[in-house]
N, C-alpha and C positions, 0 to 999 in steps of 0.2 A: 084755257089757262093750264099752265104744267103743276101739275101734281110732284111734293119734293118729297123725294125715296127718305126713308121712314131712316131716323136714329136709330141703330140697334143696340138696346143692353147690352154689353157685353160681360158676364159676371165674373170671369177672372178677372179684369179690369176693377173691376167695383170692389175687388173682394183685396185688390193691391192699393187701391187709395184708403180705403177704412187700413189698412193694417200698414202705410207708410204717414198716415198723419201725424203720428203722436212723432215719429222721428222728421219727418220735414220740418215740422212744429221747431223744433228744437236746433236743427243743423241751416234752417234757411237766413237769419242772422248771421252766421257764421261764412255761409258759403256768398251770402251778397258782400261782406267786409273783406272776402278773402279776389273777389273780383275786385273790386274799388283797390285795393291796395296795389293788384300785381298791374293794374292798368293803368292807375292816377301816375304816371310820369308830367311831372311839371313842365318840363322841355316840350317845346314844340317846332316843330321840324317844319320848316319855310318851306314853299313849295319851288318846288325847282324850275316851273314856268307855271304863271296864272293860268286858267282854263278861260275860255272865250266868251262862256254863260255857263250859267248853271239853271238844269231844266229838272222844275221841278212838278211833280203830278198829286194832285189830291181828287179824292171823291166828291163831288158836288153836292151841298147839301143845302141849297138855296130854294125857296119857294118860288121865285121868282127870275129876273129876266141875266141879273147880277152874279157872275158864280160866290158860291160861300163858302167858308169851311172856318168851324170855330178854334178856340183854343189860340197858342202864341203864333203858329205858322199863319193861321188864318188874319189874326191883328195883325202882322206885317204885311199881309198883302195889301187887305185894305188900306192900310198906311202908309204902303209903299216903301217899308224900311229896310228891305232889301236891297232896291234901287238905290238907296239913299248912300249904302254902305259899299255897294260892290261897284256900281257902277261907273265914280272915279276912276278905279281901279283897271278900267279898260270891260271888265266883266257884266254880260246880260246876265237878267232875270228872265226866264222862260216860264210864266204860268201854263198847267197845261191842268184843266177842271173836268173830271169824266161821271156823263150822265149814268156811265155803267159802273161805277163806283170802284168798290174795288178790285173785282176780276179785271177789271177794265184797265186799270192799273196795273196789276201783274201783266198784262199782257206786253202794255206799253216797255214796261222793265223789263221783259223777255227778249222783245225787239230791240235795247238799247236805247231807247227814246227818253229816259230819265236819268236822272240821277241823284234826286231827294225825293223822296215821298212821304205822306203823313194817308196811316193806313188801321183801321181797327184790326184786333187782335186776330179774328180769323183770317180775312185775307192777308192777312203779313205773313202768318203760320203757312198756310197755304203756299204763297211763293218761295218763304225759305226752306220748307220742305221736299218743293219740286226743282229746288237748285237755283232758284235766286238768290247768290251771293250780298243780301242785305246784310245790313248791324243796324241793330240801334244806336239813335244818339241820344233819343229823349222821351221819357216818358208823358204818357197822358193816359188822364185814370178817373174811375166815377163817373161818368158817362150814364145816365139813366135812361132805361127804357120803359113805353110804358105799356101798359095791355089796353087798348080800345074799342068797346064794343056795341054793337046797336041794344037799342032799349029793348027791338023783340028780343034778341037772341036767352035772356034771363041769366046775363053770364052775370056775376054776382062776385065772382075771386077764379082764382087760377084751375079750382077743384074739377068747374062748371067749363071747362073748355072740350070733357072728354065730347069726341064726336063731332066738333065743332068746325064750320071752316073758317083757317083763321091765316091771314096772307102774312108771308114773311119775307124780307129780303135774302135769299139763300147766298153763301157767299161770303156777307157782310158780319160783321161782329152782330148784327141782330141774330143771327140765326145759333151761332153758340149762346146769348144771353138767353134766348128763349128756352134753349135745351135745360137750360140750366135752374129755369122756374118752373118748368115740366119737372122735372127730376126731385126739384123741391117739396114736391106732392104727391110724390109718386109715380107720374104719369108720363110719360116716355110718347114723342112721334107719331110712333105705332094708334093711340091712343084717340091723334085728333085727323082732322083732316089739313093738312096743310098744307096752301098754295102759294107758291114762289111768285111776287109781285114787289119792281123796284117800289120806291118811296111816295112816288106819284102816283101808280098804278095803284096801291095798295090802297091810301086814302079816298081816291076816285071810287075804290069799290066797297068800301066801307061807307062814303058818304050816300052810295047810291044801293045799301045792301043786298048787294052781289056776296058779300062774306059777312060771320059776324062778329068778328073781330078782327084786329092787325094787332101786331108786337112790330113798336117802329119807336121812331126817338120824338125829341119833342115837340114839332111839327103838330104830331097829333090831338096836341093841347088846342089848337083850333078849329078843331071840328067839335066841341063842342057845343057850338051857338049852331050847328046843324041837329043839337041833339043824341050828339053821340056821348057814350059816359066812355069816363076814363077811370078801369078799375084796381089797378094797382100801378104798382112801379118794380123794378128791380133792387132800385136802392132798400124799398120797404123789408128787401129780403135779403139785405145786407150787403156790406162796399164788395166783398167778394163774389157777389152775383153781378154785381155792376160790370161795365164795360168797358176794357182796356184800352188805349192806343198807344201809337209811338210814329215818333219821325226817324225816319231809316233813311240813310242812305248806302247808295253799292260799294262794293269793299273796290273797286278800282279809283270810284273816286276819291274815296279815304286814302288811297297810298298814294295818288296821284298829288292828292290837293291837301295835306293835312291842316296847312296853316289857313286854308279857306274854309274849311269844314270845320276849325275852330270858330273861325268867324263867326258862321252861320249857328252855330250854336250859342256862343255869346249873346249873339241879337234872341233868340229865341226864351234865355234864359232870362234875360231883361225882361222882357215882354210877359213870362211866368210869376215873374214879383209882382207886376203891376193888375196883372190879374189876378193874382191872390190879393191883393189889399181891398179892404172891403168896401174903403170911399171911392174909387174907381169903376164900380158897378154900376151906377147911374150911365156912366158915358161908355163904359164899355156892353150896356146891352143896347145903350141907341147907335152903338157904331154896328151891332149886330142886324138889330132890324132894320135901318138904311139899306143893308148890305144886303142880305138875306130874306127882304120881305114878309119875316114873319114877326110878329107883332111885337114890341116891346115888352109889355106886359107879359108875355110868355116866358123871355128867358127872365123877366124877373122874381115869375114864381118859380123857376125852377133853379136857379143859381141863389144860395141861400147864404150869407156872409159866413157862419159858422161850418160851412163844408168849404171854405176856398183855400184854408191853409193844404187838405189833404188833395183837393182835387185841381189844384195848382201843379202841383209840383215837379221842377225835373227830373228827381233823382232817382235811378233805376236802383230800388230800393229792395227791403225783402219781400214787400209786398206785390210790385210788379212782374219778380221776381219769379213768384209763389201763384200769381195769377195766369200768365201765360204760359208756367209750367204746366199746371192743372189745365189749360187752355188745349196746351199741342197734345195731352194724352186723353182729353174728349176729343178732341180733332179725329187721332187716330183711332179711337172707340171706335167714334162713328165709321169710319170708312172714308172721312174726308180727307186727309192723307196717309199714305202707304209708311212713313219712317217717322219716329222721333226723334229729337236733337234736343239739346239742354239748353235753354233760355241764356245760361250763364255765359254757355261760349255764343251768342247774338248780341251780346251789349258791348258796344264799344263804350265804355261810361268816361272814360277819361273825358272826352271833351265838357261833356254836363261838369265833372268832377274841376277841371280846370278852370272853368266859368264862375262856378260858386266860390272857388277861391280867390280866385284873381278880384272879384268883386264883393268879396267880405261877404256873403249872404248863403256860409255854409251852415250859421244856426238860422236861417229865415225860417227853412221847412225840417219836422223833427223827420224823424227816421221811420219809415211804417212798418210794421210786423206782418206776416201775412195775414193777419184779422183787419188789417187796417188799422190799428191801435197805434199811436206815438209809442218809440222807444227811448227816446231821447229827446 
């Protein structure tokens, strides 16, 4: 098993977020209104020849034999509403599902093999950092992860991890959420012992205590009836510990295809209300576990009516804002990327932005703060 090179403190770093808070605090409302504004042109620009498919890559996150992947891109697959929309139109749909998540994904959009993808916060930082010309189109937010550990290990909360081995997917948005509940306690990389295992590998060796814990997503709610506890969550330690994503696609197909990559956001945006609505929960977590193989009951303990207005939502807001901001400068802490770039110039919001309008559903979701608090 690979052993994953330790987060390092960095304290100049630490000593610039305590002394930029109170002004992010203040200026990141202002700096997400002032994107929305110079971006939202209502005009949309036809595309001057349709494209022949549009090839899209997500991380596999399926227990089973089915690829998965939750959220509104995910609901269209399964539903086929891409097909539905584009295909008239002369235009394929190209699902492409990677068991290597999301490196695996940057790789393919290295090669040129995609052209949408839906990617957590780190590997998306990661690729646009090394020169993958992504944008966002859409946000996705709240994402819980959870700490899972065997009953010897006497892990008890996050304190009880020092020394521990505890498997992570390096890489993936797990690996900054985790950093981020390490840090919540004090405890830094250095601290535990951590071993880089995909999503599979990791429960395998947790179920066969090989480790004595995994920080993975909710999958791991069934390994319980092996006996395994699950001792915290991310959300427990607030929506800004929790875990971002976003559907990006490459700035060629943006200029290429605008009036199609309206499209595609449209359908996605639709799909975001319907998964915020609370009556819709019944049949959207059996269209999950059909799909995904993991149990019903899973996502219905974990998708809560009262968290779906915030954890719905398109809108590249100040709180996503303010997340992946914070996101790309633990990135670069760590050592995980060499350059920073600002979130604000990554969001293409206009299409989110033209969607909710075009569709009367721009009071659906309020506005988030970077605490995750409504502003509006």
């Amino acid at each position: 098993m690979q052993h994953a090179t330790p987060l390092n403190l960095i304290t100049p770093y630490s000593r610039w977020r305590m002394g930029m808070n109170k002004i992010l605090g203040l200026t990141l409302l202002m700096s997400a209104a002032l994107v929305s504004a110079v971006q939202a042109d209502d005009s949309v620009t036809s595309d001057a020849q349709k494209p022949t498919a549009i090839r899209i890559g997500l991380p596999d996150q399926s227990a089973g034999s089915k690829p998965f992947i939750r959220g509104p891109l995910g609901l269209a697959h399964i539903q086929k509403q891409l097909e539905k929309e584009f295909e008239p139109q002369g235009i394929k749909i190209q699902w492409s599902f990677f068991k290597g998540a999301g490196p695996a994904v940057n790789e393919a959009l290295a090669n040129k093999q995609l052209d949408v993808v839906y990617l957590g916060d780190l590997a998306a930082i990661i690729g646009r950092a090394g020169g993958l010309p992504t944008r966002v189109l859409v946000g996705s937010r709240g994402s819980n992860s959870y700490l899972a550990a065997t009953p010897e290990s006497d892990i008890q909360r996050i304190e009880d991890l020092r020394g521990k081995r505890i498997a992570v997917y390096k890489g993936t948005a797990d690996q900054l959420s985790f950093e981020r509940a390490l840090k919540s306690v004090g405890l830094n990389e250095r601290d535990v012992r951590v071993i880089n295992l995909d999503w599979t590998a990791g429960k395998a060796a947790l179920a066969a205590r090989r480790v004595d814990a995994v920080w993975g997503g909710v999958s791991l709610l069934a390994l319980r009836k092996q006996g395994i506890n699950i001792v915290t969550t991310s959300r427990a330690l607030g929506w800004s510990n929790t875990t971002q994503a976003a559907v990006l696609a490459t700035q060629d197909f943006i200029d290429r295809y605008p009036g199609t990559t309206q499209q595609l956001v449209n359908v996605l945006v639709d799909n975001a209300q319907w998964i915020g609505d609370a009556q819709h929960l019944p049949e959207y977590t059996a269209l999950m576990a059909k799909q995904s193989q993991i149990p019903q009951a899973i996502f219905q303990e974990e998708l809560k009516a009262e968290d779906l207005p915030f954890q719905s939502s398109p809108r590249l807001d100040p709180f996503l804002l303010s997340s992946l901001q914070d996101s790309i400068e633990r990135a670069k802490a760590a050592g995980l990327i060499r350059n920073t770039f600002l979130a604000s110039d990554w969001f293409a919001g206009q299409f989110a932005d033209r969607a909710l309008k075009a569709k009367a559903l721009e009071s659906n979701w309020p506005v988030y703060d970077a605490s995750g608090n409504p502003t509006k």
